[in-house]
C-alpha atoms as an extended CHARMM CRD file, in Angstrom:
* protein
*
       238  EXT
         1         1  UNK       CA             11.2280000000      -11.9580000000       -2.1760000000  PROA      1               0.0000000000
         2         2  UNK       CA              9.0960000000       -8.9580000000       -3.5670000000  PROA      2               0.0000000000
         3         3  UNK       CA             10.5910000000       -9.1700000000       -7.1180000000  PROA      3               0.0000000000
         4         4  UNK       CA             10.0820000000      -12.9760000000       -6.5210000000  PROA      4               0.0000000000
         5         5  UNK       CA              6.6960000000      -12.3010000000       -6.2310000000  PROA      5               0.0000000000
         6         6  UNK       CA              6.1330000000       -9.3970000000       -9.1360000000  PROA      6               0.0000000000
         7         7  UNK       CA              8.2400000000      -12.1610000000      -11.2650000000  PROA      7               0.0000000000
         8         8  UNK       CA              5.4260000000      -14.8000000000      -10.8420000000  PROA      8               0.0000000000
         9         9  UNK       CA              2.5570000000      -12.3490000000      -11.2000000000  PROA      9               0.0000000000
        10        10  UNK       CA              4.0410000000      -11.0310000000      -14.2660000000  PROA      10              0.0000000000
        11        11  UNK       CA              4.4470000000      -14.6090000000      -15.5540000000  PROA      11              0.0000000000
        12        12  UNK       CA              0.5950000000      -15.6030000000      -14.3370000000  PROA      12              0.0000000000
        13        13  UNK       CA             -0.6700000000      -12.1810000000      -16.2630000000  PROA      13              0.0000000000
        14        14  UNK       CA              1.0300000000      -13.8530000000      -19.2420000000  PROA      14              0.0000000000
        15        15  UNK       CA             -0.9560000000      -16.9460000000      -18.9940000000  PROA      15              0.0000000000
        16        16  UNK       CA             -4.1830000000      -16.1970000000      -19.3610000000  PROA      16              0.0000000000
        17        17  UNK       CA             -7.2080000000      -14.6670000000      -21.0000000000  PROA      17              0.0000000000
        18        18  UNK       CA             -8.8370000000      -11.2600000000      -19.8000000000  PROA      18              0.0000000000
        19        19  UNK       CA            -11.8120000000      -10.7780000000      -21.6080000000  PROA      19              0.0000000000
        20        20  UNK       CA            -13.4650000000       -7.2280000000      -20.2630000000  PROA      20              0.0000000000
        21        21  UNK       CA            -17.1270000000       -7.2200000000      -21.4940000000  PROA      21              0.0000000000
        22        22  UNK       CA            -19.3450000000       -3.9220000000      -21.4700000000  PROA      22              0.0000000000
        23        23  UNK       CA            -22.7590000000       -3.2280000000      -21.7050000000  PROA      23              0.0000000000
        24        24  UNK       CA            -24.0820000000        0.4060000000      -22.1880000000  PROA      24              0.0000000000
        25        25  UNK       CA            -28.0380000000        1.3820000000      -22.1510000000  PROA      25              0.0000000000
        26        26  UNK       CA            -29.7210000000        4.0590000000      -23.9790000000  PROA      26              0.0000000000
        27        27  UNK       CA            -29.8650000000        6.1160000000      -20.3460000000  PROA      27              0.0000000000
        28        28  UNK       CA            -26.0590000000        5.5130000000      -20.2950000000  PROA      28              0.0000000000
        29        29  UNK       CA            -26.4790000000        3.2260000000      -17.2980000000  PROA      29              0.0000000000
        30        30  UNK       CA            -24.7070000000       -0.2070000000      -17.6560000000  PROA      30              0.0000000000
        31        31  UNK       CA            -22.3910000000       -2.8980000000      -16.7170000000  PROA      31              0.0000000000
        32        32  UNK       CA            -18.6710000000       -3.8610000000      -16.8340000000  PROA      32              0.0000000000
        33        33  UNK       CA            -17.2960000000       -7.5310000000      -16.4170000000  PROA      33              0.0000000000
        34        34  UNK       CA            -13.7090000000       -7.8400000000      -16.4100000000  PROA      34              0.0000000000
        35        35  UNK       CA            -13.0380000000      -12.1820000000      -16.9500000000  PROA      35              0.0000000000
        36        36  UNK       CA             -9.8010000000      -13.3200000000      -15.8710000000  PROA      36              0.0000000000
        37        37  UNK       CA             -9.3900000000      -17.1640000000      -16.7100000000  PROA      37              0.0000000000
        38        38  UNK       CA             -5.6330000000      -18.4810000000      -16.0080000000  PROA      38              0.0000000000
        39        39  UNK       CA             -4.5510000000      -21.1390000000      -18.4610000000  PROA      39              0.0000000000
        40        40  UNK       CA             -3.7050000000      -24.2850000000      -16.4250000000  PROA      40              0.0000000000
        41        41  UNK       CA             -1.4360000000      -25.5220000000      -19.7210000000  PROA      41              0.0000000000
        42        42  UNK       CA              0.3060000000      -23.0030000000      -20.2660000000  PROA      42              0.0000000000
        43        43  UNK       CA              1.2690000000      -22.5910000000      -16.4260000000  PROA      43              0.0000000000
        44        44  UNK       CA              2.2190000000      -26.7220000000      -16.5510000000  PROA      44              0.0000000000
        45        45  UNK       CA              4.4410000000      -25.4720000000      -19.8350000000  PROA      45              0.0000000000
        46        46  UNK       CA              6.3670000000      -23.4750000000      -16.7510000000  PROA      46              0.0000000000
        47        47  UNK       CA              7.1410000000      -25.8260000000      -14.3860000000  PROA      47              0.0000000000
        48        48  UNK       CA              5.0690000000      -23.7440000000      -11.4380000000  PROA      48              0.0000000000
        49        49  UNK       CA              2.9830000000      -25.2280000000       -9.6100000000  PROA      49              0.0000000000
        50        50  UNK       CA             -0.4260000000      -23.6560000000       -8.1400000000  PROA      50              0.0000000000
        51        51  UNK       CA             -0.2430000000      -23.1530000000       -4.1380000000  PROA      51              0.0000000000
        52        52  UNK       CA             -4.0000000000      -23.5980000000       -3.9550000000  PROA      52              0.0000000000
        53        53  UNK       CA             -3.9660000000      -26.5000000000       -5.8080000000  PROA      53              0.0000000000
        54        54  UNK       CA             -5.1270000000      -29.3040000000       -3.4790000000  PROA      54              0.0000000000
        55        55  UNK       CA             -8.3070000000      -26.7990000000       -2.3350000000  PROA      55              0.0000000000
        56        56  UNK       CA            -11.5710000000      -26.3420000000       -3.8970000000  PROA      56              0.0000000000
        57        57  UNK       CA            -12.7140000000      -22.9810000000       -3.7280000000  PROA      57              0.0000000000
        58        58  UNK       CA            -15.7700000000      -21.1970000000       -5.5270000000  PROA      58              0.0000000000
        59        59  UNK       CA            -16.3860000000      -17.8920000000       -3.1660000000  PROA      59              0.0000000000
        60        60  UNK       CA            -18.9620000000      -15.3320000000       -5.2250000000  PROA      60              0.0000000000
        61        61  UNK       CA            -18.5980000000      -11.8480000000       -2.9080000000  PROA      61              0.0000000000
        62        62  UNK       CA            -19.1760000000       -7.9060000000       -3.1020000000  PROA      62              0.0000000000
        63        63  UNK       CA            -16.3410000000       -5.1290000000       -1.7330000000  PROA      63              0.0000000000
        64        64  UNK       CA            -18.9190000000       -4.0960000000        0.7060000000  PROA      64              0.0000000000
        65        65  UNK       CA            -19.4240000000       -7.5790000000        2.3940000000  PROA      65              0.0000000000
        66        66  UNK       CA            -15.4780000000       -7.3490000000        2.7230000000  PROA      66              0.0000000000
        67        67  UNK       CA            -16.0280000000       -3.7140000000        4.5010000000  PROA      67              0.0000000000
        68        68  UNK       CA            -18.5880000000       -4.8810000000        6.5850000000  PROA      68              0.0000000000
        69        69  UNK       CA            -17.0280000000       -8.4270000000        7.8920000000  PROA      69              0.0000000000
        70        70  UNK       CA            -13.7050000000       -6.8600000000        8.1960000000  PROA      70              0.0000000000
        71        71  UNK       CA            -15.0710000000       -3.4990000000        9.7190000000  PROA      71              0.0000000000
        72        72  UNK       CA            -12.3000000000       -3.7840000000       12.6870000000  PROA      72              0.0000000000
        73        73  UNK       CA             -9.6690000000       -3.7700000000        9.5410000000  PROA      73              0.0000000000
        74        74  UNK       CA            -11.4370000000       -1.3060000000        7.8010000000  PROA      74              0.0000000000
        75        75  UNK       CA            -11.0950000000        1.6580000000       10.6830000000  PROA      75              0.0000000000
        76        76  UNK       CA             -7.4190000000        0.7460000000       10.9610000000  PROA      76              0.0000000000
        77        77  UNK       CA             -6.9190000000        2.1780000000        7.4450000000  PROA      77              0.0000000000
        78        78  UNK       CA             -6.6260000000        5.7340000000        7.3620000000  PROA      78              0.0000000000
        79        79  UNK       CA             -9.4030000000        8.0570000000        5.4080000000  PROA      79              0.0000000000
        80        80  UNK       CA             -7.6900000000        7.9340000000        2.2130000000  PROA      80              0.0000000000
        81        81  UNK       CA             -7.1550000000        4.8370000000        2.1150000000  PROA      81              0.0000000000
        82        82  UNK       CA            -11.1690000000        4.3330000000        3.2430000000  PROA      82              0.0000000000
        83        83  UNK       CA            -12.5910000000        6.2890000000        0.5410000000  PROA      83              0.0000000000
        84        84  UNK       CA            -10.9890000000        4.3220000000       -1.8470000000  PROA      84              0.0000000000
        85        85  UNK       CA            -12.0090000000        0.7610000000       -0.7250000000  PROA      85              0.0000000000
        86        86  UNK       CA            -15.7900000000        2.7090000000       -0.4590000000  PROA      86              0.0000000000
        87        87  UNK       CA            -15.7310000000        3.6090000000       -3.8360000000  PROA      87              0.0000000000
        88        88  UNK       CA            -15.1760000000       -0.0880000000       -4.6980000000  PROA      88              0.0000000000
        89        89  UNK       CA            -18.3570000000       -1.2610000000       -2.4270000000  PROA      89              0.0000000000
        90        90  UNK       CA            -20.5250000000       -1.6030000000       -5.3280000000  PROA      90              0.0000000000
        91        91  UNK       CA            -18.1000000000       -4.3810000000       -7.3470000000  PROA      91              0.0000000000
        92        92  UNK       CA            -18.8950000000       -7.9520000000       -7.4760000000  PROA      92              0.0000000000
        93        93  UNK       CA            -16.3800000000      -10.4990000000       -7.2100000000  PROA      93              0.0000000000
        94        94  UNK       CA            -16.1360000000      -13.9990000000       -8.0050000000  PROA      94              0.0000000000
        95        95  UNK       CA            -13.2310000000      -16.5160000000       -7.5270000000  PROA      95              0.0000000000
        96        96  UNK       CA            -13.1590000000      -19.9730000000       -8.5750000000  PROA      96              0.0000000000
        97        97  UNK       CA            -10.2290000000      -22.5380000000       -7.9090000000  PROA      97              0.0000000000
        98        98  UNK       CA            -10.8410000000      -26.1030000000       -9.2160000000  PROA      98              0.0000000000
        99        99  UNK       CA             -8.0760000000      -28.3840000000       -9.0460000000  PROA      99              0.0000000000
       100       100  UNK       CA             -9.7320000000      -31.5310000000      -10.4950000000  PROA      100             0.0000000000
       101       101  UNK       CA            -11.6680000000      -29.7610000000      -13.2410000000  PROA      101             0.0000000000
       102       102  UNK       CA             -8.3360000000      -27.3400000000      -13.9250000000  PROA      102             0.0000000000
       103       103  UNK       CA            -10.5350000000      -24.5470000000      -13.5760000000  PROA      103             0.0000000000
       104       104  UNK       CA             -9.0050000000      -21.1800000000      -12.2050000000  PROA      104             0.0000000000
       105       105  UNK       CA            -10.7020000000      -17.8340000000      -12.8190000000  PROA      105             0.0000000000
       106       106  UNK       CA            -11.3680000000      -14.3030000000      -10.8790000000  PROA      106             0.0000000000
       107       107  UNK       CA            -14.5280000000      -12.6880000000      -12.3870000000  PROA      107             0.0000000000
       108       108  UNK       CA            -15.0600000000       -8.7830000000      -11.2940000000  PROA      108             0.0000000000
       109       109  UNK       CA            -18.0290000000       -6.7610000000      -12.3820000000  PROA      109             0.0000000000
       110       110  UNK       CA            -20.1730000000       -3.6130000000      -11.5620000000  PROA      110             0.0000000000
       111       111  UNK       CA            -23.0980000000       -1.9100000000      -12.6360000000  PROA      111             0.0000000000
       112       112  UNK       CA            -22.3320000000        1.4040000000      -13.1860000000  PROA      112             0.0000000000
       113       113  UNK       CA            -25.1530000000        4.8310000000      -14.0870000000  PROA      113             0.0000000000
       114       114  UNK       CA            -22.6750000000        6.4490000000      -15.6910000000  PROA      114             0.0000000000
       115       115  UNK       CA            -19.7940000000        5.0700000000      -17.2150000000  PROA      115             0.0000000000
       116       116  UNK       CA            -17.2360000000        7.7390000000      -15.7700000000  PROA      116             0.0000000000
       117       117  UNK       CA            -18.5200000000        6.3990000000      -12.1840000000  PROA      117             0.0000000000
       118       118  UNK       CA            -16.3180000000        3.2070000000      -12.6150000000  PROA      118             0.0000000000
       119       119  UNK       CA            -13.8320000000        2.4240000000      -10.3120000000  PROA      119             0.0000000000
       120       120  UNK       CA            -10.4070000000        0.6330000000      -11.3210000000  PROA      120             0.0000000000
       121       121  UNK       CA            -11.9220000000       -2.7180000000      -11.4890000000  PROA      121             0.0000000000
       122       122  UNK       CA             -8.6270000000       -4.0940000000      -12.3280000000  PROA      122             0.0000000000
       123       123  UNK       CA             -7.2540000000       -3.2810000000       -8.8250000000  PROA      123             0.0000000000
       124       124  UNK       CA            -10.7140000000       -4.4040000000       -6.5220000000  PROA      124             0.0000000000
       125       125  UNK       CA             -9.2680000000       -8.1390000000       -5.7910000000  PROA      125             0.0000000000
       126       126  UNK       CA             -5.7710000000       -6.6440000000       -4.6290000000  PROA      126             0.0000000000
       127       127  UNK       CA             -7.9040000000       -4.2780000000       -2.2830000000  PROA      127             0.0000000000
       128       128  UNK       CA            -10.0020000000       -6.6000000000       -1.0420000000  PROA      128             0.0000000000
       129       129  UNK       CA             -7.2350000000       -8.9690000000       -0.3090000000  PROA      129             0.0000000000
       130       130  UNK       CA             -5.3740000000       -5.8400000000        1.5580000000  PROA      130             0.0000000000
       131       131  UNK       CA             -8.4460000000       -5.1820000000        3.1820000000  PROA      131             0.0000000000
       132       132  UNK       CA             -8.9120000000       -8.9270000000        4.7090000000  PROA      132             0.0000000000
       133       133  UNK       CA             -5.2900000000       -9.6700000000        5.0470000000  PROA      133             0.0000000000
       134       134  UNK       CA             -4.6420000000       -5.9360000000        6.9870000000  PROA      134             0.0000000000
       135       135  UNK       CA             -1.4990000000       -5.2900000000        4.5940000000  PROA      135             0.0000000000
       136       136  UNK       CA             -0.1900000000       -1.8570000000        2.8090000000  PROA      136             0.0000000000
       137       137  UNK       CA             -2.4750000000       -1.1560000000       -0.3160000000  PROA      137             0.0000000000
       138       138  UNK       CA             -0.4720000000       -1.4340000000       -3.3850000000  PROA      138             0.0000000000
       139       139  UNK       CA             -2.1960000000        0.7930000000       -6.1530000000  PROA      139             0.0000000000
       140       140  UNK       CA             -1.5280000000        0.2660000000       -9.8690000000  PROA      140             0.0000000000
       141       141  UNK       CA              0.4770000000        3.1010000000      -11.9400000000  PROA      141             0.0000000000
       142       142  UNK       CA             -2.3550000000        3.2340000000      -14.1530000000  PROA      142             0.0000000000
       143       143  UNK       CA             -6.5070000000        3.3180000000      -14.4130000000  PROA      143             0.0000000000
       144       144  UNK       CA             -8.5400000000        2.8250000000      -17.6890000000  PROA      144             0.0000000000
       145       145  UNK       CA            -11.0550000000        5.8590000000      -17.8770000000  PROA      145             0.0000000000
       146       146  UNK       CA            -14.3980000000        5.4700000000      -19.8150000000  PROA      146             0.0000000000
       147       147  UNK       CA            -16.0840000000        7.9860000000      -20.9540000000  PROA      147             0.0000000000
       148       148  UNK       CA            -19.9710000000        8.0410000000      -22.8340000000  PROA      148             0.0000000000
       149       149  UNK       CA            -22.1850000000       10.9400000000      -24.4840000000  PROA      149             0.0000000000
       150       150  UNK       CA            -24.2470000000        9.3850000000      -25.9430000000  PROA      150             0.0000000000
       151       151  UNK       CA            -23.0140000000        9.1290000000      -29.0160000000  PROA      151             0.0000000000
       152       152  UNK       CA            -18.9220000000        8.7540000000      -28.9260000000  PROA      152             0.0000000000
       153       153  UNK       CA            -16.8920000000        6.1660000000      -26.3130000000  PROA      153             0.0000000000
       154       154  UNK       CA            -13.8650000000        6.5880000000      -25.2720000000  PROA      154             0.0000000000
       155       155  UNK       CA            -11.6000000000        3.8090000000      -23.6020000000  PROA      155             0.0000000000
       156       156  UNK       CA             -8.0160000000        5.9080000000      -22.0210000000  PROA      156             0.0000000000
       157       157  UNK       CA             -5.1850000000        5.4550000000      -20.2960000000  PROA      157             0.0000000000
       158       158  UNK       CA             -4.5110000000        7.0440000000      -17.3070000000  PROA      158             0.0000000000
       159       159  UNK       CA             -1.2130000000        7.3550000000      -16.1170000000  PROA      159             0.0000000000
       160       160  UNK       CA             -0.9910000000        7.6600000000      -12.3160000000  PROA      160             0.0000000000
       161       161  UNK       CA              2.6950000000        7.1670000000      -11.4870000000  PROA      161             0.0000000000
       162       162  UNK       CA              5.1750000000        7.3400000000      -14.4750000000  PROA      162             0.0000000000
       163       163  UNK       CA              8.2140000000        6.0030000000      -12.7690000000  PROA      163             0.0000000000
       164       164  UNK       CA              6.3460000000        3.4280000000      -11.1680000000  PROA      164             0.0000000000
       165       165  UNK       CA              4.5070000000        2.6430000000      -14.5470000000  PROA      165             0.0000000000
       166       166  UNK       CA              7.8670000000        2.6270000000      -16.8370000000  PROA      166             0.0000000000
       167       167  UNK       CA              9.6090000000        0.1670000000      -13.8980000000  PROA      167             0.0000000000
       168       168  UNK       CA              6.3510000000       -2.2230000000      -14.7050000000  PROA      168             0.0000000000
       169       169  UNK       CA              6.6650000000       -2.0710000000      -18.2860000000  PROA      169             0.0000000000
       170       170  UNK       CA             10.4100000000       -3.0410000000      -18.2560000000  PROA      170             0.0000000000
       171       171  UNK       CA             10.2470000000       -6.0840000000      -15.5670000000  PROA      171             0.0000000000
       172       172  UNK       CA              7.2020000000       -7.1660000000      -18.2850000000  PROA      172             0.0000000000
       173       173  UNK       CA              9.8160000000       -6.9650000000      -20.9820000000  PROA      173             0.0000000000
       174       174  UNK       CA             12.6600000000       -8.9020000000      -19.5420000000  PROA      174             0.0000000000
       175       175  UNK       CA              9.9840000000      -11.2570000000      -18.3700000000  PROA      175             0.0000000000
       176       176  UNK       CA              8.8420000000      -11.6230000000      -21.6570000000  PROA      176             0.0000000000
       177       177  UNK       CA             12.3500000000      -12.0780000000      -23.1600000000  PROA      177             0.0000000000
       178       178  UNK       CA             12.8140000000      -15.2260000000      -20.9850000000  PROA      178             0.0000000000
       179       179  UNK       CA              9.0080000000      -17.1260000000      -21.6790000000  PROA      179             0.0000000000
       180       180  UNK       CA              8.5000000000      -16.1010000000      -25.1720000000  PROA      180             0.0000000000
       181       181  UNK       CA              9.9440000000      -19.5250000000      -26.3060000000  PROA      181             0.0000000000
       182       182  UNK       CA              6.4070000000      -20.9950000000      -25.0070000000  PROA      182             0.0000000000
       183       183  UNK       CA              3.2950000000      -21.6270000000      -26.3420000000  PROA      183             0.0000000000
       184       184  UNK       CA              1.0640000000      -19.3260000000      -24.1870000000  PROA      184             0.0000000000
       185       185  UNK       CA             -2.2050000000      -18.3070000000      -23.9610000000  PROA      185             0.0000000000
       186       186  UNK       CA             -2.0570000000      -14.5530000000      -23.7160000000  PROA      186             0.0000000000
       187       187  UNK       CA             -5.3320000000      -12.7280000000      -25.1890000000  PROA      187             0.0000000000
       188       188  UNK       CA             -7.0830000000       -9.3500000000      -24.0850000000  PROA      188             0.0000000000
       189       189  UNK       CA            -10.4840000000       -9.5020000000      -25.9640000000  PROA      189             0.0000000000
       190       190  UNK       CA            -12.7980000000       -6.1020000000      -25.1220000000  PROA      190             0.0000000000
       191       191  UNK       CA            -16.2550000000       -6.5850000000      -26.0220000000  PROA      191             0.0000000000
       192       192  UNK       CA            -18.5870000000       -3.7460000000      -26.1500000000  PROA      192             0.0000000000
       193       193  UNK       CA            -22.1170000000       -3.4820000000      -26.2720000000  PROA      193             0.0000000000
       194       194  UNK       CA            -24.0100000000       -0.0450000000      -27.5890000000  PROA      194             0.0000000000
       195       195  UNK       CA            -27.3040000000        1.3890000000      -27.4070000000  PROA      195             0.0000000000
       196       196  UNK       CA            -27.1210000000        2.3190000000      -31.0330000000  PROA      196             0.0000000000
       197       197  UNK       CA            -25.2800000000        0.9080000000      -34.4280000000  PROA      197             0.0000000000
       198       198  UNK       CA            -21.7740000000        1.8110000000      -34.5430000000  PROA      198             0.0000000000
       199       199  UNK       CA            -20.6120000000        4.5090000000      -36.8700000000  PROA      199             0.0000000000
       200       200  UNK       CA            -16.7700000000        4.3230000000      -36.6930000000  PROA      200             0.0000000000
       201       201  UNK       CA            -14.3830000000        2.9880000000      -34.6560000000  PROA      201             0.0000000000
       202       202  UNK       CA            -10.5700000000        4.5730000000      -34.6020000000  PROA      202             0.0000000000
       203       203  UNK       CA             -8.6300000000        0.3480000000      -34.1920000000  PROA      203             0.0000000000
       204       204  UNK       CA             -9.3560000000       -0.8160000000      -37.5890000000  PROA      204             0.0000000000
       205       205  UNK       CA             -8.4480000000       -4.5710000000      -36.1480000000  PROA      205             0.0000000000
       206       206  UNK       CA            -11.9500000000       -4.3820000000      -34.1660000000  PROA      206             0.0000000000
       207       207  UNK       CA            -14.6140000000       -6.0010000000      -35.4730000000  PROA      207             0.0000000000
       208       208  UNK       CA            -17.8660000000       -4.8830000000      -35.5210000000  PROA      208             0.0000000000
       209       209  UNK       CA            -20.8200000000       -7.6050000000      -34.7490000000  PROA      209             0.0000000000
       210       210  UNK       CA            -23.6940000000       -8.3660000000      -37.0190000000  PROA      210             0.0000000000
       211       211  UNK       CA            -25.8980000000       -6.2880000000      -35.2030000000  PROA      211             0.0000000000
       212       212  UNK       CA            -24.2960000000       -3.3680000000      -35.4120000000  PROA      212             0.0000000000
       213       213  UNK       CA            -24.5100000000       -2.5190000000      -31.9610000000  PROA      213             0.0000000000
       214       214  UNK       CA            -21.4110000000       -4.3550000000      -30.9150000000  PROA      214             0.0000000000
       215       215  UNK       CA            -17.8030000000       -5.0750000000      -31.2390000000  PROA      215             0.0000000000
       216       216  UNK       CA            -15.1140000000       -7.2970000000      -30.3850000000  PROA      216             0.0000000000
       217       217  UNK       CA            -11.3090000000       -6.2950000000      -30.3010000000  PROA      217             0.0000000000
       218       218  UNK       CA             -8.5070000000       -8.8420000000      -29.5200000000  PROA      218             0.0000000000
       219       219  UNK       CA             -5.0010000000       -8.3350000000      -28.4520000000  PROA      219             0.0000000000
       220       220  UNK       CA             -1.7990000000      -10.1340000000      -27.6820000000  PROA      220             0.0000000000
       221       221  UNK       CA             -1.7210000000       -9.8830000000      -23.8080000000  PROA      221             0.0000000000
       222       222  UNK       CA              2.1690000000       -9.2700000000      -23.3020000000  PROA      222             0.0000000000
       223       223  UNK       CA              1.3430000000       -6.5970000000      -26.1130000000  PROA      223             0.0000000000
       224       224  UNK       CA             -0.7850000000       -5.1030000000      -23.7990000000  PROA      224             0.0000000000
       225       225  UNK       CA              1.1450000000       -5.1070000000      -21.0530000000  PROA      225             0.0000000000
       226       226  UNK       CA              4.3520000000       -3.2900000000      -22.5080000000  PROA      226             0.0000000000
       227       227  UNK       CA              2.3110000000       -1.0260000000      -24.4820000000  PROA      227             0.0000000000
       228       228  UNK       CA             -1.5610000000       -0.5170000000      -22.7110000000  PROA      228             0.0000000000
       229       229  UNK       CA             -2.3080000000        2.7960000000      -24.5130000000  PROA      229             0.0000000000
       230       230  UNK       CA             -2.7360000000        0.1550000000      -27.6120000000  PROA      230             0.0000000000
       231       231  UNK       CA             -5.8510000000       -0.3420000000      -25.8900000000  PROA      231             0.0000000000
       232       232  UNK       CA             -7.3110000000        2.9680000000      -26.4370000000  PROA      232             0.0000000000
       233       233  UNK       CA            -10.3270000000        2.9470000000      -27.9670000000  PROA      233             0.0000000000
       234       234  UNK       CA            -12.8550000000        5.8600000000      -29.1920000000  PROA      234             0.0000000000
       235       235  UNK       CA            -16.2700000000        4.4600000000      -30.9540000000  PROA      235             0.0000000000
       236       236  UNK       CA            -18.6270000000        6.5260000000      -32.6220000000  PROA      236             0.0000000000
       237       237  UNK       CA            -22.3930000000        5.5700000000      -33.0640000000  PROA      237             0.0000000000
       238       238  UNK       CA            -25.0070000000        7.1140000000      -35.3260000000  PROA      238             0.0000000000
């Protein structure tokens, strides 16, 4: 049953478009959105069927409303475990389920005062979900680091568990052996905002907005997935 259900996440992951949007000020201060929109065709390609699919549900919440509605949860977790869903408090999360419309998305976002503040947004709706549903937190292998100067961004992998991480990247690999005959929608687009006109950026694939100030850089998802330090990123601005 667990690689049942790693199988169909894998597979879901596949189907979709993450689009991870940020915005940096001239203090540094700023905002991440990380857009997660499932592809309702591509899953019908599959043959598998949504379990949420006769329910409407459009639920906008933050991490800290989950720590304060679920507080008797909460003090069941120990202080490890605490700290981490506190440093999540801040993120905003929005899910949206719409059967007639085919509309399925999870939005996550934060405002952040300094870019090396952000949590691992990509793991907040598997927290809150162990948080309400008082089960074992299961952390990724990995965490995208951000770093800002002022004048060069960097986007880096960080590698938390390597045997946990390289077990990941093969299941993703034999997954992607078996659906790679469909037509899917699988796209990781990072757009970036800056509080000053870009210099140099080290992928020579991004491209760089008419402003000057901004940049958009698409991948392949399943790309991303077998190989995420692709998506390191280091921009330069004048």
């Amino acid at each position: 049953m667990k690689y049942l259900l790693i199988a169909l996440l894998l597979i879901l992951m596949s189907s979709c478009q993450i689009t991870e949007t940020i915005t940096i000020n001239s203090d540094g201060s700023g905002n991440i959105d990380v857009y997660i929109l499932r592809d309702e065709n591509s899953i019908s390609q599959l043959g598998i069927q949504n379990f949420d699919s006769e329910k409407f549900r459009d639920t906008i919440f933050s991490f800290q409303d989950y720590i304060t509605e679920y507080q008797e949860t909460f003090v069941r977790f120990n202080k490890t475990d605490q700290n981490l869903f506190r440093e999540h408090a801040n993120v905003k999360m929005h899910i949206k389920e719409d059967p007639i419309q085919m509309e399925n998305f999870n939005r996550v976002s934060v405002d952040f005062k300094k870019i090396e503040e952000i949590p691992n947004v990509y793991e907040s709706l598997g927290l809150a979900n162990s948080l309400k549903e008082n089960y074992p937190i299961r952390r990724k292998s990995y965490k995208i680091q951000y770093s800002f100067d002022g004048v060069i961004f960097r986007r880096s992998l960080l590698i938390m568990d390597q045997e946990k991480f390289e077990k990941e990247k093969k299941e993703m690999e034999e997954e992607e052996k078996i659906y790679s005959k469909y037509k899917l929608t699988q796209s990781y687009i990072l757009k970036y905002h800056f509080p000053k006109m870009i210099k140099s950026v080290s992928n020579p694939k991004a491209i760089i907005n008419s402003d000057k100030k901004s940049l958009t850089l698409e991948f392949k998802l399943s790309d991303c997935l077998r190989n995420l330090e692709m998506t390191n990123l280091e921009v330069v601005l004048e």
